[in-house]
C-alpha positions as a printed NumPy array, in Angstrom:
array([[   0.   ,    0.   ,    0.   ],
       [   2.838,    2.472,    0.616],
       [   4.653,    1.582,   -2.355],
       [   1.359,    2.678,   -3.832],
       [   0.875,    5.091,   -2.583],
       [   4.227,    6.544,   -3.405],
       [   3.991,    5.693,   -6.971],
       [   0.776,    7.978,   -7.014],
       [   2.247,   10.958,   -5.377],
       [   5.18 ,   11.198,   -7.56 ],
       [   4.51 ,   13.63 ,  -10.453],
       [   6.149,   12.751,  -14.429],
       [   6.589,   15.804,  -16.264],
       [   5.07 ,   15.382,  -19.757],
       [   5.224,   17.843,  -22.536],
       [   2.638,   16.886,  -25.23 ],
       [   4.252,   17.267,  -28.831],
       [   2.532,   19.439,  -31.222],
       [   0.77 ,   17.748,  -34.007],
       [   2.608,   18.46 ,  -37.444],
       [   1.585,   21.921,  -39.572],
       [  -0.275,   20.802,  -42.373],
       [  -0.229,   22.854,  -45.564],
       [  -2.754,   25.791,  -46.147],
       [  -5.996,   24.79 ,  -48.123],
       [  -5.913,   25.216,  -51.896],
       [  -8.214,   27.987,  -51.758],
       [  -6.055,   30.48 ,  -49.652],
       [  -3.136,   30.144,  -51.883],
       [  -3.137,   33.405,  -54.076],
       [  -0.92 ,   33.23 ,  -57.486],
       [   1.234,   36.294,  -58.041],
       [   2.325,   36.769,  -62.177],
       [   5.949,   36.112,  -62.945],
       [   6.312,   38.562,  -65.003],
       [   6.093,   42.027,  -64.973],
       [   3.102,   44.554,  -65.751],
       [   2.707,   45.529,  -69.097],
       [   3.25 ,   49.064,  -68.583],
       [   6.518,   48.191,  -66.537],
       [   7.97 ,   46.014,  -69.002],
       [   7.313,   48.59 ,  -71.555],
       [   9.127,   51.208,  -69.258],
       [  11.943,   49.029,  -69.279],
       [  11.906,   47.637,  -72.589],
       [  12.117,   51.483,  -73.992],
       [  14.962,   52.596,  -75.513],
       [  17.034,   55.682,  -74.201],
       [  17.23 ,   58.428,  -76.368],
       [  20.525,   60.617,  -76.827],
       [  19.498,   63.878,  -77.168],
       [  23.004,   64.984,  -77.943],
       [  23.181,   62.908,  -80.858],
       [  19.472,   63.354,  -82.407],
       [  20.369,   67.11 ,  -82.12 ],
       [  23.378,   66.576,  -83.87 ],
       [  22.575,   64.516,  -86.533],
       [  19.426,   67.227,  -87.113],
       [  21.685,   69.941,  -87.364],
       [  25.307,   68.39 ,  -89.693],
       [  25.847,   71.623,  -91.308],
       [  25.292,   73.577,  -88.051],
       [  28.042,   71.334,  -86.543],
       [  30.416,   71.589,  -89.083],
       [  30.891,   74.788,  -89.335],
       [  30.951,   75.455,  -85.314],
       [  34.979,   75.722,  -85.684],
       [  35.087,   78.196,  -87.804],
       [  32.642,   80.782,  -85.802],
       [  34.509,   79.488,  -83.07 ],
       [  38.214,   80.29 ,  -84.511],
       [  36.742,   83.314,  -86.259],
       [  35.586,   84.568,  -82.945],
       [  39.005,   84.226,  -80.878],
       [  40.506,   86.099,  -83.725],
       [  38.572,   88.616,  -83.373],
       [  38.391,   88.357,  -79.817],
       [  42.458,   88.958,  -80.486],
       [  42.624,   91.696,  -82.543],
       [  40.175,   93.581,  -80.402],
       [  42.494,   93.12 ,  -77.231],
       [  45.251,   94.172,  -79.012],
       [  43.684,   97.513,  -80.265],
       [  41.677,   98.184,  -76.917],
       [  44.737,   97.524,  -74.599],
       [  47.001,   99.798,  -76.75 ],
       [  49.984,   97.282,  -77.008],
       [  51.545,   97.45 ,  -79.895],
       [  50.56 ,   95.761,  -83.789],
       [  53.887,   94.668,  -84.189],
       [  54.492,   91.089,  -82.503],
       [  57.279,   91.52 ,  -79.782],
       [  58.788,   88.309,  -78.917],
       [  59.882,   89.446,  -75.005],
       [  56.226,   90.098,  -74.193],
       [  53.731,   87.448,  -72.831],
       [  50.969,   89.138,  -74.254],
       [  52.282,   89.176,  -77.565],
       [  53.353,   84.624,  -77.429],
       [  50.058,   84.428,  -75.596],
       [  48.265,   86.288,  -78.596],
       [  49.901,   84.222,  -81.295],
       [  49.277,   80.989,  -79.701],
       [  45.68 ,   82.121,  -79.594],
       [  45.651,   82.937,  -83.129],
       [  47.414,   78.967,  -83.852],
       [  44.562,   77.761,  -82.074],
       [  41.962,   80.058,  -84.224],
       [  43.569,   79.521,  -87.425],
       [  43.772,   75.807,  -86.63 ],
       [  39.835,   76.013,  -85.813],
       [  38.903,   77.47 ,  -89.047],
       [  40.898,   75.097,  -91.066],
       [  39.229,   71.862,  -88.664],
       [  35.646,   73.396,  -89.873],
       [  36.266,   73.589,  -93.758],
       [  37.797,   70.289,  -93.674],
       [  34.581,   68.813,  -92.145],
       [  32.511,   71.369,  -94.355],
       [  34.456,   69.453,  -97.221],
       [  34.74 ,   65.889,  -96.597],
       [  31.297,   64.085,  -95.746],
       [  30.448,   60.456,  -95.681],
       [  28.581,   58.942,  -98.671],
       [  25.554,   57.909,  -98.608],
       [  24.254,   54.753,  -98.703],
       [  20.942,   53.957, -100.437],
       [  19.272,   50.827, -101.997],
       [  19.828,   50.218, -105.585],
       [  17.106,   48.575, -107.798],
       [  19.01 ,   45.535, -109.75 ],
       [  18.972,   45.9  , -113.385],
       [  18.327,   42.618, -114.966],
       [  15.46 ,   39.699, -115.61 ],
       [  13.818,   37.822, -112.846],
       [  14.754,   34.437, -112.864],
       [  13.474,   31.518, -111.714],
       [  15.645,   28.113, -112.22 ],
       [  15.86 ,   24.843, -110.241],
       [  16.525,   21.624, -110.977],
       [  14.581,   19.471, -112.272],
       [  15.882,   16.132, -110.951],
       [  16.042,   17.222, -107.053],
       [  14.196,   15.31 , -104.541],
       [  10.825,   16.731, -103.054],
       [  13.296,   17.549,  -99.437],
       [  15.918,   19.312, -101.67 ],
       [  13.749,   21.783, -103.496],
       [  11.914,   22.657, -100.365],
       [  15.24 ,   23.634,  -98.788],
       [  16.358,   25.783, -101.294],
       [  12.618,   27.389, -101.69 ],
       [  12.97 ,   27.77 ,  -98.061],
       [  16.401,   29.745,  -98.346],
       [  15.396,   32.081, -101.01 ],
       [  12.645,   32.918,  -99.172],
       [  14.331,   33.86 ,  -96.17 ],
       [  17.138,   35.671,  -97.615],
       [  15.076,   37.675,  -99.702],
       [  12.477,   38.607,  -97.095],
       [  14.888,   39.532,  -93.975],
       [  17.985,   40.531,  -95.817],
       [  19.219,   42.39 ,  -98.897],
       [  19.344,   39.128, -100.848],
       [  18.181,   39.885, -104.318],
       [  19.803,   37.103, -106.441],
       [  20.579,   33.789, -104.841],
       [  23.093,   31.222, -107.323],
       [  23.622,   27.484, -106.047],
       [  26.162,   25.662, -107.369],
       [  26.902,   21.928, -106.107],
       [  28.718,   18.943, -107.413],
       [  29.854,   20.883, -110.896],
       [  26.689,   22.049, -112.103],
       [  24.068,   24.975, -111.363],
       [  20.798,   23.763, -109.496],
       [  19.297,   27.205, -108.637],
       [  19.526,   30.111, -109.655],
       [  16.79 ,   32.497, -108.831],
       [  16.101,   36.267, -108.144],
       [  17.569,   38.953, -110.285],
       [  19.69 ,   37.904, -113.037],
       [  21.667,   39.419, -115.643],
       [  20.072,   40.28 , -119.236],
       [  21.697,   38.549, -122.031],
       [  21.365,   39.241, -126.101],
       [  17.769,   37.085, -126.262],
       [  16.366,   39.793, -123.241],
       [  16.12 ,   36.258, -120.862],
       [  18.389,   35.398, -117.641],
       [  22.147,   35.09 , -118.343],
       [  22.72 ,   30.983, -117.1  ],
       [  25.448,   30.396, -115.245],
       [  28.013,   28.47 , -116.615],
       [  29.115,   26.465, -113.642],
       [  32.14 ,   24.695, -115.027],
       [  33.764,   28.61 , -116.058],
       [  33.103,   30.113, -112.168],
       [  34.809,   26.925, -110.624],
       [  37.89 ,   27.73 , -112.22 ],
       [  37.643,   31.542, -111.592],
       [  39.899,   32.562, -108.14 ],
       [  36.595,   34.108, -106.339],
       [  35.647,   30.229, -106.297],
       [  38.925,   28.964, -105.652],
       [  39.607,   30.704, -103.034],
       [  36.482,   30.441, -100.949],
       [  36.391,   27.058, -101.178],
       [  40.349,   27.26 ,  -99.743],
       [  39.734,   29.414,  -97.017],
       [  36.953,   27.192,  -96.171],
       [  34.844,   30.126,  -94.52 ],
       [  32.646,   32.733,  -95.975],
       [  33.821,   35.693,  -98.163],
       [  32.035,   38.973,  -97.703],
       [  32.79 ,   41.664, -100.762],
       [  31.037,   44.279,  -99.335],
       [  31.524,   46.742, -102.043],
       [  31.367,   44.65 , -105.119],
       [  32.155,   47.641, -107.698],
       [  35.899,   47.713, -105.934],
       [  37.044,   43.965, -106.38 ],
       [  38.721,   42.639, -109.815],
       [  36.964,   39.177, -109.721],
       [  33.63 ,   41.419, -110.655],
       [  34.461,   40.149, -113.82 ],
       [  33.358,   36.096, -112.985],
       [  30.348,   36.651, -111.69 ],
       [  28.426,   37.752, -115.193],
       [  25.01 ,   35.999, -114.142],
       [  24.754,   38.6  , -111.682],
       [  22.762,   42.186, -112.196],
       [  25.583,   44.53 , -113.119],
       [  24.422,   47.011, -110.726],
       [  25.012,   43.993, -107.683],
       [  26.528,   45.992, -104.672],
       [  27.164,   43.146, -102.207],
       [  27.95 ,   39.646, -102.694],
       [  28.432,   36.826, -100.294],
       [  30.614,   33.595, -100.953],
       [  29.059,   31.038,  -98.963],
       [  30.916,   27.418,  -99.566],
       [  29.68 ,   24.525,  -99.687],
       [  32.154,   22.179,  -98.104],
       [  34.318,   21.116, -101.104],
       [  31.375,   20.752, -103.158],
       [  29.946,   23.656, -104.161],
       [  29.074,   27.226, -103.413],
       [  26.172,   29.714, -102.524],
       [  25.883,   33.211, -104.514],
       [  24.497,   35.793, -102.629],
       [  23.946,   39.279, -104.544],
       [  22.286,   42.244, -102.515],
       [  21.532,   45.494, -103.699],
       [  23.143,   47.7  , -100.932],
       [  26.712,   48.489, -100.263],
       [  27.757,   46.57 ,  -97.372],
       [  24.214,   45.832,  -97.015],
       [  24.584,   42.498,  -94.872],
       [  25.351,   42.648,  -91.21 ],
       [  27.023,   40.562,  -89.208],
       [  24.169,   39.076,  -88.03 ],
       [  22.849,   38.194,  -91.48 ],
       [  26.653,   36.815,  -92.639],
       [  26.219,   34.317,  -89.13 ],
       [  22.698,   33.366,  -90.268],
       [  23.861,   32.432,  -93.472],
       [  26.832,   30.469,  -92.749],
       [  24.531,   27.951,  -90.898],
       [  21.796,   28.328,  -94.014],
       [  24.848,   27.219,  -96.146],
       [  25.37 ,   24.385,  -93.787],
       [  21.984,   23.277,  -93.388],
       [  22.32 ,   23.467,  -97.458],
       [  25.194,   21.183,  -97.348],
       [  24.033,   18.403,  -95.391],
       [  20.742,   18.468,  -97.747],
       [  22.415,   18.474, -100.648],
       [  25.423,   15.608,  -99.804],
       [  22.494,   13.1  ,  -98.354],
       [  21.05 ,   14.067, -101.872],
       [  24.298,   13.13 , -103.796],
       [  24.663,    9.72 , -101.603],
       [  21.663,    8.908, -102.257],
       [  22.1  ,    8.994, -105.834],
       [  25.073,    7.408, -106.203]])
């Protein structure tokens, strides 16, 4: 009984444990956009404008001829010291005033001659010229369905995103597309390209050498003008796009260094797309 009554005296300390913290209800969840408002993102998105630079390039002639008010002013700004002051018109070279006064008159004269240099010598500009020649439109007729449609494909996207006006494809000896703008010949229909004459020229040559794309941005100023006949003779721009070792891609645009570097990138992976197309095309034949 004691023992008992012991036992039930003596107090255990017991600290209940929580139950675990179950997750909210779906309902009181609230879902918060990713992604900006639209009138933030369009704050952000907008582009800065440079006052400075709109203002110049509104007023060129204004700017260009700022050096010589500006030289023209300090020499008159010397003379008029000269005579107001009462030193003398004759230059003496012991006097600070009179070095101080003729480097001022350096700096003037120099000031003048900056603003007719850049009254004289502007940059030329650049404008789109319309090709002179016949449209063309030649493919070959023995490609496979998955062929044409990747050269339809490339015209198409040269010609709508880039200055691309004339697009020549030459593969495995022999001309499969030509197609654009071409160059008029005595019966007033597209000059054809003679594919066995260009692969011999050194344009050809020495693109497929190099390997790697050839960019002549101003066509009119390179000698090997002369092998590309088929093009428009007004062609500003042409890209050399090989082929591997098999062939080539002719790109003519109508704009002096019309093709940025973007466009050159995009098309050096169009003439590699090309490629692959065109050698399962050729293994497949054989």
């Amino acid at each position: 009984m004691k023992a008992g009554n012991i036992l039930g005296n003596v107090c255990i300390p017991w600290k209940p444990t929580p139950p675990p913290r179950l997750p909210p209800p779906l309902s009181t969840f609230r879902c918060f956009s990713a992604s900006p408002s639209s009138s933030s993102l369009k704050t952000k998105m907008k582009p800065k404008r440079d006052w400075a630079a709109d203002w110049i390039s509104n007023n060129d002639d204004t700017v260009r001829s700022f050096p010589i008010f500006v030289g023209g002013a300090s020499l008159l700004a010397v003379l008029v010291n000269r005579a107001v002051t009462g030193i003398a018109p004759v230059a003496d070279a012991s006097s600070s005033q009179s070095r101080a006064d003729l480097l001022t008159l350096g700096l003037a004269v120099t000031n003048m001659l900056t603003g007719l240099v850049w009254l004289t010598i502007r940059p030329k500009s650049i404008s789109v010229v319309n090709p002179q020649g016949v449209e063309c439109w030649f493919i070959c007729s023995h490609l496979p369905d998955f062929v044409f449609s990747e050269l339809l494909w490339a015209w198409e996207s040269l010609s709508g995103v880039t200055r691309c006006r004339s697009l020549v494809v030459v593969y495995d000896c022999r001309c499969i597309l030509q197609i654009g703008v071409a160059a008029e010949s005595v019966n007033n229909e597209a000059l054809a390209v003679d594919a066995a004459k260009l692969m011999q020229g050194s344009l050809y040559q020495a693109a497929i050498k190099s390997a790697s794309q050839s960019y002549l941005a101003n066509l009119s100023l390179y000698p090997g003008r002369s092998e590309l006949p088929f093009l428009p003779l007004n062609t500003q721009a042409v890209i050399l796009q090989p082929l591997a070792d098999k062939g080539i891609v002719i790109i003519g645009g109508d704009t002096i260094r019309g093709f940025t570097s973007s466009d050159q990138a995009w098309i050096t992976l169009i003439g590699e797309k090309l490629d692959a197309s065109l050698a399962k095309y050729v293994t497949n034949e054989l």
